[in-house]
ZATOR-158096 format. One record per residue (C-alpha): residue number from 1; x, y, z; residue in one letter. Coordinates in steps of 0.001 Angstrom, whole numbers. Layout:
N
r num: NUM	c1: X	c2: Y	c3: Z	residuo: A
...
END
This chain:
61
r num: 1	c1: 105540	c2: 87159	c3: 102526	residuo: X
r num: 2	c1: 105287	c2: 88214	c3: 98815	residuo: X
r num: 3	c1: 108286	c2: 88330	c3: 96730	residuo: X
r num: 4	c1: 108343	c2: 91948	c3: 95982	residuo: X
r num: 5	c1: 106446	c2: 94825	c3: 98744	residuo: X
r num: 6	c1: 106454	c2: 98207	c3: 96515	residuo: X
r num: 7	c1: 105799	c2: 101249	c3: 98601	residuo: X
r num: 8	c1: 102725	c2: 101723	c3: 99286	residuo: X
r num: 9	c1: 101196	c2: 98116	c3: 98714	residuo: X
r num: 10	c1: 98560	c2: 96879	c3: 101547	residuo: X
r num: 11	c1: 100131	c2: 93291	c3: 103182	residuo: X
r num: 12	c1: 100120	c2: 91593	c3: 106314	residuo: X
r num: 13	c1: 102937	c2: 89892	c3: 107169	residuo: X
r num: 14	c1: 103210	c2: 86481	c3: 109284	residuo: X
r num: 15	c1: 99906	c2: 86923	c3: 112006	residuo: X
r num: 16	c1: 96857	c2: 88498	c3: 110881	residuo: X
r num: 17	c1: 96172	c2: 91079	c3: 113455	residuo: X
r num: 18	c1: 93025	c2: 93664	c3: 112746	residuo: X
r num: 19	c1: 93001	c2: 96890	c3: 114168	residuo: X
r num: 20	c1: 90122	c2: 99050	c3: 114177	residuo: X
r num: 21	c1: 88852	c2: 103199	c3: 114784	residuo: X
r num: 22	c1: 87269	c2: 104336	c3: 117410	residuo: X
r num: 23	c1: 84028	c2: 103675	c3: 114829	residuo: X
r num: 24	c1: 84886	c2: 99928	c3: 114228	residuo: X
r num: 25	c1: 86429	c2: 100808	c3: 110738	residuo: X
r num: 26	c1: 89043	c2: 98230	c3: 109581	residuo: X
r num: 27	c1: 92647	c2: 100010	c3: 109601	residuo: X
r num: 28	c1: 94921	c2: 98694	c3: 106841	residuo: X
r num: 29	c1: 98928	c2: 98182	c3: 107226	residuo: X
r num: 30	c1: 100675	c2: 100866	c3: 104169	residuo: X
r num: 31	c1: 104457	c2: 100235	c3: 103623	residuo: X
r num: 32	c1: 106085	c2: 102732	c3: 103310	residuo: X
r num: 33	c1: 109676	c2: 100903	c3: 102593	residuo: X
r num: 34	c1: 111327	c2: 97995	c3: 102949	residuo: X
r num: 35	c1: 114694	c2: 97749	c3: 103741	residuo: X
r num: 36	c1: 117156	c2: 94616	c3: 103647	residuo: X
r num: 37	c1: 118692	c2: 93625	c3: 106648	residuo: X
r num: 38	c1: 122052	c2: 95381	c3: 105596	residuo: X
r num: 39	c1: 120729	c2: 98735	c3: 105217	residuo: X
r num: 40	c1: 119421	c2: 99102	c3: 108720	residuo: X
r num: 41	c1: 120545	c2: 101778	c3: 109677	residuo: X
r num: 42	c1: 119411	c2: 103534	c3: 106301	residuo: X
r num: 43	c1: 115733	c2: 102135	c3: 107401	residuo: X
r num: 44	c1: 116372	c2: 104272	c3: 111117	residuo: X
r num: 45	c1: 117405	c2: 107283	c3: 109551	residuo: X
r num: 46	c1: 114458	c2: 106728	c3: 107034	residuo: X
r num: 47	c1: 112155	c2: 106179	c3: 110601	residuo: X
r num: 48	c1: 113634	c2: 109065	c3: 111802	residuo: X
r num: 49	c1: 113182	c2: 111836	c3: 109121	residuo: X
r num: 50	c1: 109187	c2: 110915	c3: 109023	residuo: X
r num: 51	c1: 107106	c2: 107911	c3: 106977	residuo: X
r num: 52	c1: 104018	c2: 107536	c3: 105567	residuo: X
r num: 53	c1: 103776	c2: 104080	c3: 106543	residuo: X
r num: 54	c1: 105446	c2: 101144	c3: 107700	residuo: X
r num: 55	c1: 109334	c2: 100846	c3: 107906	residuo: X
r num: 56	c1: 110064	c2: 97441	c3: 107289	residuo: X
r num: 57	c1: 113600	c2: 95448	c3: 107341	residuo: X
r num: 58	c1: 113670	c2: 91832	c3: 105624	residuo: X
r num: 59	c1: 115634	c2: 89989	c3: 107671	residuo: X
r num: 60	c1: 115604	c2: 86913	c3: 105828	residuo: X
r num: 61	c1: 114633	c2: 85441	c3: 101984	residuo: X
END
C-alpha cells in the first residue's frame, strides 16, 4: 500500500480484483477517505452520512 492515499486517488490495495459494467468497461476503486484505525467510528459516521468512494480504515503501518 502507498505511503500516502489522498482522496480521490485510484489504488488497489493487497489482491487485484477487476470489476467490470454490464458493457465489459473496467470499473476503477476512488477513495474517498482513509481513516486510521483509531478514528473508526469517525470513518462509520463518515459511511453513514454518504461517500463518493471508498471508506477505508488503515489498520496497520
Amino acid at each position: 500500500m502507498p505511503a500516502a492515499l489522498r482522496p480521490g486517488e485510484k489504488h488497489t490495495a493487497g489482491r487485484q480484483i477487476d470489476f467490470h459494467d454490464d458493457d465489459g468497461n473496467l470499473l476503477e476503486l476512488v477513495i474517498d477517505t482513509v481513516y486510521s484505525f483509531e478514528d473508526a467510528i469517525k470513518a462509520y459516521e463518515h459511511l453513514v452520512r454518504g461517500a463518493f468512494g471508498k471508506i477505508v480504515i488503515r489498520i496497520a503501518g
